[in-house]
VEXVEX-785614 format. One record per residue (C-alpha): chain; residue number from 1; x, y, z. Coordinates in Angstrom, 2 decimals, always signed. Each point is the difference from the previous one (the first is absolute). Example, Ala and Ser with C-alpha at 12.3 -4.5 7.8 and 13.67 -1.06 7.14 Angstrom:
BEGIN
{pt "A"; 1; {+12.30; -4.50; +7.80}}
{pt "A"; 2; {+1.37; +3.44; -0.66}}
% end
This chain:
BEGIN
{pt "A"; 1; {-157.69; -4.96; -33.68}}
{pt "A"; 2; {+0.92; +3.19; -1.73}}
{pt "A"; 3; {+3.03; +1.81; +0.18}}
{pt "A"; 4; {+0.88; +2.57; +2.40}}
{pt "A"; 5; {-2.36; +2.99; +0.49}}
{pt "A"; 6; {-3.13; -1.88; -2.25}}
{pt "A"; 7; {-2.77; +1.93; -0.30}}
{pt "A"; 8; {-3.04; -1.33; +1.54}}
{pt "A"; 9; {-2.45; -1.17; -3.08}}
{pt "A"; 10; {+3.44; -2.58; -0.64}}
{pt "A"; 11; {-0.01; -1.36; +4.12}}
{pt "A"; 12; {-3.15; -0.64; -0.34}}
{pt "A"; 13; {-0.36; -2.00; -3.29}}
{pt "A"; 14; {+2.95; -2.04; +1.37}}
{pt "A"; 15; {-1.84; -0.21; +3.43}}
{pt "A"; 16; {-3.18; -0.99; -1.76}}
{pt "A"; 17; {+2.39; -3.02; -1.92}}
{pt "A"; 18; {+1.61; -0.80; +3.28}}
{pt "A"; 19; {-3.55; -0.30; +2.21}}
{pt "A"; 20; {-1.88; -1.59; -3.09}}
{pt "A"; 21; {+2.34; -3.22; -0.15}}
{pt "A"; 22; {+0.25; -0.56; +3.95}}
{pt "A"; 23; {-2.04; -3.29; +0.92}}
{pt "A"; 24; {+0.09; +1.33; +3.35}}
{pt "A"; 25; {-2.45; +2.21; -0.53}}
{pt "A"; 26; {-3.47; -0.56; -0.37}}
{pt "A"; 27; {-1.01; +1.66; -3.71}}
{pt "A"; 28; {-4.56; -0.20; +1.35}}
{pt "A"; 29; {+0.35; +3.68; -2.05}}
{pt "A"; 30; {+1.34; +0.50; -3.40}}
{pt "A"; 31; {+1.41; +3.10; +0.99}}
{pt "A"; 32; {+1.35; -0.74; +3.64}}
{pt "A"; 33; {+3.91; +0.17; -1.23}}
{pt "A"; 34; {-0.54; +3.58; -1.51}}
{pt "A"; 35; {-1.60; +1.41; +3.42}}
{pt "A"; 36; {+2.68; -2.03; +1.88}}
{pt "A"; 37; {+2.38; +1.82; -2.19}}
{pt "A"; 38; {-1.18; +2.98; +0.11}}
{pt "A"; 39; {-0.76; +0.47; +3.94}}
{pt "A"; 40; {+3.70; -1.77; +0.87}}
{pt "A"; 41; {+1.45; +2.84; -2.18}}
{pt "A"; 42; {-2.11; +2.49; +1.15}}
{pt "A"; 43; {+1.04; -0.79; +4.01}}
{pt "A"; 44; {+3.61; -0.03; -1.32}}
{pt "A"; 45; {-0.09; +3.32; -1.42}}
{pt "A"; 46; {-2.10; +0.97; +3.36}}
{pt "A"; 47; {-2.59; +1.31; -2.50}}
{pt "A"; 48; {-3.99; -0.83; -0.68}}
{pt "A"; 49; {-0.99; -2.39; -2.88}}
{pt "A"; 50; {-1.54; +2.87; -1.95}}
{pt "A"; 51; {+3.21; +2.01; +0.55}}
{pt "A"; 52; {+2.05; -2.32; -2.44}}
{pt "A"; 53; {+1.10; +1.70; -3.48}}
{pt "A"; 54; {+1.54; -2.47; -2.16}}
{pt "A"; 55; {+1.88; +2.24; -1.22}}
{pt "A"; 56; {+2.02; +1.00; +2.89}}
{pt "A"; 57; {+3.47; -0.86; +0.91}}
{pt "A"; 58; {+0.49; -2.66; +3.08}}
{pt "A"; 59; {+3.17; +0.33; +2.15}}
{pt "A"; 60; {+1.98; -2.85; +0.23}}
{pt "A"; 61; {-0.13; -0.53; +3.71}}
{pt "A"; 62; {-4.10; -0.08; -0.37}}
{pt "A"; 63; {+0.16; -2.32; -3.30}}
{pt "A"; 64; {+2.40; -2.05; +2.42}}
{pt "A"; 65; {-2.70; +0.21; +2.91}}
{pt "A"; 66; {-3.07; -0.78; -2.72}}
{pt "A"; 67; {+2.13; -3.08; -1.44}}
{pt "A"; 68; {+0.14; -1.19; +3.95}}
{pt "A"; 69; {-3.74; +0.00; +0.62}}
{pt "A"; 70; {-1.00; -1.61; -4.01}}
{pt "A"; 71; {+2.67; -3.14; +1.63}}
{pt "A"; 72; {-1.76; +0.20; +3.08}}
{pt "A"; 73; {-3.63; -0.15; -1.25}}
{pt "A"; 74; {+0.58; -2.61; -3.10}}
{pt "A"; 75; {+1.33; -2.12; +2.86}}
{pt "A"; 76; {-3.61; +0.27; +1.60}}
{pt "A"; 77; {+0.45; +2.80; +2.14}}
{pt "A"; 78; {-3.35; +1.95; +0.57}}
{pt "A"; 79; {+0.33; +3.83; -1.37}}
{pt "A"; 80; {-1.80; +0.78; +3.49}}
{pt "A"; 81; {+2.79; -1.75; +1.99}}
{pt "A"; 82; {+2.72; +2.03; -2.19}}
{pt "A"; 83; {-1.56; +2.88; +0.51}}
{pt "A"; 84; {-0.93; -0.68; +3.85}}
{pt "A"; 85; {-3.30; +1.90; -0.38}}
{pt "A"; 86; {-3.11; -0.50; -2.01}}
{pt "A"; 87; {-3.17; +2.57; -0.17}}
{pt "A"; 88; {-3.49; -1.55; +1.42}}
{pt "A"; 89; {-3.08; +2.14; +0.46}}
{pt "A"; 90; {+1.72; +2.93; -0.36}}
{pt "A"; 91; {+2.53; -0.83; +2.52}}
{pt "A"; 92; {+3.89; -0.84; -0.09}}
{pt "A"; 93; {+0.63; -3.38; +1.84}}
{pt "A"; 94; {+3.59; -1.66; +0.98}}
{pt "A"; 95; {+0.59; -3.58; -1.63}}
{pt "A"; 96; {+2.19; -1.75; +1.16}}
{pt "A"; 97; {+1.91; -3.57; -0.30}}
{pt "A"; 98; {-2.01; -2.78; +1.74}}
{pt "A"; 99; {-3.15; +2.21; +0.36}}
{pt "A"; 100; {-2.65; -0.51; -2.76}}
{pt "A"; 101; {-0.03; +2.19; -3.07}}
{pt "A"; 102; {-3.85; +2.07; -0.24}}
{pt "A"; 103; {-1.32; -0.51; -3.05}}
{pt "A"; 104; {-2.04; +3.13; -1.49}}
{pt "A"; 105; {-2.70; -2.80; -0.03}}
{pt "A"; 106; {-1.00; -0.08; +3.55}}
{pt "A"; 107; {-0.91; +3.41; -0.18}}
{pt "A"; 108; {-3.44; -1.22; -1.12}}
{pt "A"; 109; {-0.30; -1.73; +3.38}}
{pt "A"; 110; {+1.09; +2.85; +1.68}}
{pt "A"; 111; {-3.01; +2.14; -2.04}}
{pt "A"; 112; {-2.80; -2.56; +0.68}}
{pt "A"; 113; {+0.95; +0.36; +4.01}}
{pt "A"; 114; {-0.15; +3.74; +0.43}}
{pt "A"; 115; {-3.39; -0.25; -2.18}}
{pt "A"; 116; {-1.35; -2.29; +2.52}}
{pt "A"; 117; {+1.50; +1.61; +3.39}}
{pt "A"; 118; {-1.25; +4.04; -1.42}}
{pt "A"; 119; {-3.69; -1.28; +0.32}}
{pt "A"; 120; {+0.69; -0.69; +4.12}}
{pt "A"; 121; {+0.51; +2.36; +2.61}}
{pt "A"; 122; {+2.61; -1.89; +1.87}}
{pt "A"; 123; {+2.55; -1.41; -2.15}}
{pt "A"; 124; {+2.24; -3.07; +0.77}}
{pt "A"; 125; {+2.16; -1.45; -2.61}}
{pt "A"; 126; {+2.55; -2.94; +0.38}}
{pt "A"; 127; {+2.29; -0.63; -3.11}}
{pt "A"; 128; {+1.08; -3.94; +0.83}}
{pt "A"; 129; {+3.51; -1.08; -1.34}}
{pt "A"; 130; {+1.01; +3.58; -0.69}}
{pt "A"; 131; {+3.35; -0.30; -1.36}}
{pt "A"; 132; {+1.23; +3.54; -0.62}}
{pt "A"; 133; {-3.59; +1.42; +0.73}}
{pt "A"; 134; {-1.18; +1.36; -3.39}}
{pt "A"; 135; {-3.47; -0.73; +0.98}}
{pt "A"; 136; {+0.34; +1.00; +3.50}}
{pt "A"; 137; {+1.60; +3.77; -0.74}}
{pt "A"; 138; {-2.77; -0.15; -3.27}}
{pt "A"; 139; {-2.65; -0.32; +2.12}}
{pt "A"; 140; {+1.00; +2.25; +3.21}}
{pt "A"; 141; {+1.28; +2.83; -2.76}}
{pt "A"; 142; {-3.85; -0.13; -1.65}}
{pt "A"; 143; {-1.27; -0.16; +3.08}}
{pt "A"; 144; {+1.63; +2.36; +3.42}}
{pt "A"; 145; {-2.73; -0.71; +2.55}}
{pt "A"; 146; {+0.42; -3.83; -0.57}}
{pt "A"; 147; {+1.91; -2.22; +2.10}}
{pt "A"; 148; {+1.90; -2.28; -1.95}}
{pt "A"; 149; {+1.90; -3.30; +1.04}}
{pt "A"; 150; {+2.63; -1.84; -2.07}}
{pt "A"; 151; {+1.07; -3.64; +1.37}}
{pt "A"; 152; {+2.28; -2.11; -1.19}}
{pt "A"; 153; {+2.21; -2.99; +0.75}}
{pt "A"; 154; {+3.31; +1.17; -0.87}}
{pt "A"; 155; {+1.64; +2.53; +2.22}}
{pt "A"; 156; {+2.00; +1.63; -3.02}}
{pt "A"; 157; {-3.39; +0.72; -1.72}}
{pt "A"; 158; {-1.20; +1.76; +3.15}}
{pt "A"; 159; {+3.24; +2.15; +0.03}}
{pt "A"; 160; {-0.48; +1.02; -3.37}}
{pt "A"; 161; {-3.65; +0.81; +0.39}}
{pt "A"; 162; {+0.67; +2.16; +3.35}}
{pt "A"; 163; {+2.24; +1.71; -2.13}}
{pt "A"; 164; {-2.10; +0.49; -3.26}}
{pt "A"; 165; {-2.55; +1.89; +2.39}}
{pt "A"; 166; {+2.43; +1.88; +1.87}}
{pt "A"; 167; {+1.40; +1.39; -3.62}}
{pt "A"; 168; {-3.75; +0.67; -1.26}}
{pt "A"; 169; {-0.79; +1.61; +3.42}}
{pt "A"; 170; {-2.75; -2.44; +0.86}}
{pt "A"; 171; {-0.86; +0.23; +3.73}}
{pt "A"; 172; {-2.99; -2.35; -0.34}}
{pt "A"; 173; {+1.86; -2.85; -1.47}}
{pt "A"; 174; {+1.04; -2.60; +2.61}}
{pt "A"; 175; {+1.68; -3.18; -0.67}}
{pt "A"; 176; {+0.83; -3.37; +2.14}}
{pt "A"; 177; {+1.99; -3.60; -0.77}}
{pt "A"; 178; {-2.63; -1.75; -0.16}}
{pt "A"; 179; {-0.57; -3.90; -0.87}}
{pt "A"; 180; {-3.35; +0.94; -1.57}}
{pt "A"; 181; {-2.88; +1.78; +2.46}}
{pt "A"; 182; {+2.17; -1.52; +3.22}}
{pt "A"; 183; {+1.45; +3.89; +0.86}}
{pt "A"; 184; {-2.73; +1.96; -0.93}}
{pt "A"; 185; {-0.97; +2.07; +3.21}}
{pt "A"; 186; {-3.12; -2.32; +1.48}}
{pt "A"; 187; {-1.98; +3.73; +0.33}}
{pt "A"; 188; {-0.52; -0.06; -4.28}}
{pt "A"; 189; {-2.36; -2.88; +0.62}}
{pt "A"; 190; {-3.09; +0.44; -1.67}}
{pt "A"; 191; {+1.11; +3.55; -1.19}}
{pt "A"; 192; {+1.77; -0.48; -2.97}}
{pt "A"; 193; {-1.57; +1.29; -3.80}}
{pt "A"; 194; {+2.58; -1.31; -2.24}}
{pt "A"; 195; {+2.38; -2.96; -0.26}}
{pt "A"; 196; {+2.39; -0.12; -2.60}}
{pt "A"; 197; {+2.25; -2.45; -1.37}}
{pt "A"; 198; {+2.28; -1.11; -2.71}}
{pt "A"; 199; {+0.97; -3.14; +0.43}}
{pt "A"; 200; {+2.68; -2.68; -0.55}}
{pt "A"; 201; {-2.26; -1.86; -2.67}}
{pt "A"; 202; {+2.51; -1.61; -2.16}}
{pt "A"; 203; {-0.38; -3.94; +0.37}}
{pt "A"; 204; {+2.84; -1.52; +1.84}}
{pt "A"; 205; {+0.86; -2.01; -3.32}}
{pt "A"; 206; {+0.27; +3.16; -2.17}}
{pt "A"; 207; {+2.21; +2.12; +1.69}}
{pt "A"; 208; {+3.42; -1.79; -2.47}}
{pt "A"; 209; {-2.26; +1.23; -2.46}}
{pt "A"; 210; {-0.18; +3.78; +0.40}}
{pt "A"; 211; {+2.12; +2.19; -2.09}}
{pt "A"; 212; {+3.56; +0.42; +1.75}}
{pt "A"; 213; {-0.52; +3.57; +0.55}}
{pt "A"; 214; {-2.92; -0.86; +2.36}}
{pt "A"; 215; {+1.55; -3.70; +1.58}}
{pt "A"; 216; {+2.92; +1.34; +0.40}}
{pt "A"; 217; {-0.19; +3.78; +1.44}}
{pt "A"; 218; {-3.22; -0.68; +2.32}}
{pt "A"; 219; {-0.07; -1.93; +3.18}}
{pt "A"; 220; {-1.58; -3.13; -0.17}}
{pt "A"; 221; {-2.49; +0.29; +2.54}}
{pt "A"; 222; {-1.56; +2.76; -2.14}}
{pt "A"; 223; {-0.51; -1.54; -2.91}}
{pt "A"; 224; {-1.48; -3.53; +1.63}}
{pt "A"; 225; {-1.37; -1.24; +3.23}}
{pt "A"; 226; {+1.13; -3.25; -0.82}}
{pt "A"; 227; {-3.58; -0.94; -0.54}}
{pt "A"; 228; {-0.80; -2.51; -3.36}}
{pt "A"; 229; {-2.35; +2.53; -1.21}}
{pt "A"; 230; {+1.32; +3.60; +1.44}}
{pt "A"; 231; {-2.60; +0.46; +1.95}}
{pt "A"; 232; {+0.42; -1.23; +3.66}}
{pt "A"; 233; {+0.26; +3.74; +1.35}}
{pt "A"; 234; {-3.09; +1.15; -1.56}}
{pt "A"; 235; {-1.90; -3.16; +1.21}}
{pt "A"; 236; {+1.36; +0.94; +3.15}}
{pt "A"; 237; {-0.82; +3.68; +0.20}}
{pt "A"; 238; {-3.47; -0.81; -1.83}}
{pt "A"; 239; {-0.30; -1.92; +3.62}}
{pt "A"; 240; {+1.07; +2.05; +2.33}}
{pt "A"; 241; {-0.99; +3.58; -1.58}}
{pt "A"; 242; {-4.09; +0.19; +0.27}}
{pt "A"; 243; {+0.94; -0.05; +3.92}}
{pt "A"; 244; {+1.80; +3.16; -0.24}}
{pt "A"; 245; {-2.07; +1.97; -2.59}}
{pt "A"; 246; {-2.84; +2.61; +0.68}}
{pt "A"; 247; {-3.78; -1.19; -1.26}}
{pt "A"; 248; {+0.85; +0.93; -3.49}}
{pt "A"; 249; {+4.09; +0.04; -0.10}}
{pt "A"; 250; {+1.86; -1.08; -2.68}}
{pt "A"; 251; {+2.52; -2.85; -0.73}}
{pt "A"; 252; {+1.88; +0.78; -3.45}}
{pt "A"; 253; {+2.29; -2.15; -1.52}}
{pt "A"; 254; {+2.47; +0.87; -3.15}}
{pt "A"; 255; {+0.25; -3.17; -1.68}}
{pt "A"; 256; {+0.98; -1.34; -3.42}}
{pt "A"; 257; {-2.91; -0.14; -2.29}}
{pt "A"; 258; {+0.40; -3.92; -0.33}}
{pt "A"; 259; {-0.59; -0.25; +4.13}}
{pt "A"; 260; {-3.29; +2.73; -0.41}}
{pt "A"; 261; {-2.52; -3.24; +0.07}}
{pt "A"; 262; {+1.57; -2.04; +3.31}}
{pt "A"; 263; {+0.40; +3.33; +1.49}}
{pt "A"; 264; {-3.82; +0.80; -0.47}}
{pt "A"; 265; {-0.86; -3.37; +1.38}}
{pt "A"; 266; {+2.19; +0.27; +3.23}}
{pt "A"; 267; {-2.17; +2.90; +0.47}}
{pt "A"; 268; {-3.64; -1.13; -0.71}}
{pt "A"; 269; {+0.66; -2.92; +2.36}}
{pt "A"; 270; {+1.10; +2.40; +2.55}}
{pt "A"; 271; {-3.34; +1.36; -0.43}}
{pt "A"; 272; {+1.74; +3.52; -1.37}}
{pt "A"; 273; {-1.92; +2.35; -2.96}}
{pt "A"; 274; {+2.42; -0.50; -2.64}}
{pt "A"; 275; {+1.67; +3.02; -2.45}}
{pt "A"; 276; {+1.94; -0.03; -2.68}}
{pt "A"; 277; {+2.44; +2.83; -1.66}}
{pt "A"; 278; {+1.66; -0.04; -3.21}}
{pt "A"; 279; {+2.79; +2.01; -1.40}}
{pt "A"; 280; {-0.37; +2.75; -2.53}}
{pt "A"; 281; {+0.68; -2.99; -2.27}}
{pt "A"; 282; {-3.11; -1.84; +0.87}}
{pt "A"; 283; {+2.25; -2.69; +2.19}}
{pt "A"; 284; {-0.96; -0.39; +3.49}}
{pt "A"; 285; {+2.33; +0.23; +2.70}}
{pt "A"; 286; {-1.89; +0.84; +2.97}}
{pt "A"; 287; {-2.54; -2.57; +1.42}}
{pt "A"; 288; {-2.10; +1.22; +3.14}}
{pt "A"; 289; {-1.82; -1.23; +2.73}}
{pt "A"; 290; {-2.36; +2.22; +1.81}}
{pt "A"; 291; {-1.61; -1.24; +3.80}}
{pt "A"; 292; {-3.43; -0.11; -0.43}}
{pt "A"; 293; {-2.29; +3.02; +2.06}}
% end
């Protein structure tokens, strides 16, 4: 690193050096050590992104602070968990340790439910395996005279989530431990508009295979359901879904583009009207299943 009081276009060319050679991280984006570099600095200096003036002199107790978050991260440390916040829909959410990390990803799913619940009059959503409720929050924020449910198996998911909607003020968000549909109040039968889920769909036999900074900073039992193929949760709420859903509700799935096809044929033999979403970049991450009228 540079010397005391650097000036921040020289922290962040060394950052850039330090991020770029770290086999921790995974490198899917030519320019993912720059933005690393650039937010880590940024939260050190307590400052936005678009704040930073290259030409301006760091203290040495923030260059100190900067150089302890670049060690952190090149050992695999997600930015979000360093940060303990990341921005979804418009909304601030706590990370935390143990809890899975939203990607900025799921926000499609989150999209393609509120466009299917604003057609309905009553509107029942239930976000399954919630983590720290990005899609939850997404959905009840878009969406204020919607109930929304978020269930999932880990109790320190569920305390998260309770406390992402307190923060965002969400009153209509609701969340359970749940070991799939098994806590979901028995009344929501037949009433619901909207399932959601991102699953667990790495196969059992490629979790050693993920980058560190995912194997080794997300729980286990969020990356795989220990299934050969990653999908024994969505062949199980493919089955037990339809008897839930509203004539015409909707079972979405965000999926890896390489799982779109089995996905789609879960659903057609589950006699669901399949949908598919892409990205802005044409790849599709949202696969749909809508109960026939």
């Amino acid at each position: 690193m540079s010397p005391a009081a650097p000036r921040v276009g020289q922290l962040l060319t060394d950052g850039r050096t330090v991020l770029s050679e770290s086999t921790a991280i995974d490198h899917w984006r030519a320019s993912i050590a720059r933005e690393d570099a650039e937010d880590l600095l940024a939260l050190a200096l307590g400052v936005a992104t678009d704040a930073l003036d290259p030409k301006a002199i760091v203290p040495a107790r923030v260059a100190l602070r900067y150089l302890e978050f670049l060690q952190r991260r090149a050992a695999g440390e997600p930015v979000a968990l360093i940060r303990g916040v990341v921005e979804f829909a418009g909304l601030t959410l706590a990370v935390r340790p143990g809890v899975f990390v939203p990607r900025g990803s799921s926000e499609l799913l989150a999209q393609a439910a509120v466009a299917a619940l604003r057609r309905r009059p009553v509107k029942v959503a239930v976000d399954v395996a919630c983590g720290a409720a990005p899609v939850a929050c997404a959905i009840a924020d878009a969406l204020p005279s919607a109930e929304v449910w978020g269930l999932d198996i880990d109790p320190a998911a569920v305390t998260l989530s309770r406390a992402n909607a307190r923060r965002n003020r969400l009153g209509n968000a609701h969340f359970r431990v749940s070991d799939l549909l098994t806590a979901l109040p028995g009344r929501l039968r037949g009433e619901i508009g909207a399932f959601t889920m991102h699953p667990p769909y790495v196969a059992r036999r490629e979790v050693r295979t993920l980058p560190r900074e995912i194997r080794g900073f997300e729980p286990r039992h969020t990356l795989t359901d220990g299934s050969s193929d990653g999908l024994g949760l969505v062949r199980d709420l493919v089955e037990e879904a339809p008897g839930w859903l509203r004539r015409g509700g909707v079972l979405l799935f965000e999926v890896a583009p390489y799982l779109s096809r089995p996905v789609q044929a879960l659903m057609r033999r589950a006699d669901l009207e399949v949908t598919v979403q892409a990205d802005p970049g044409g790849i599709t991450r949202v696969v749909g299943g809508r109960l026939r009228r």
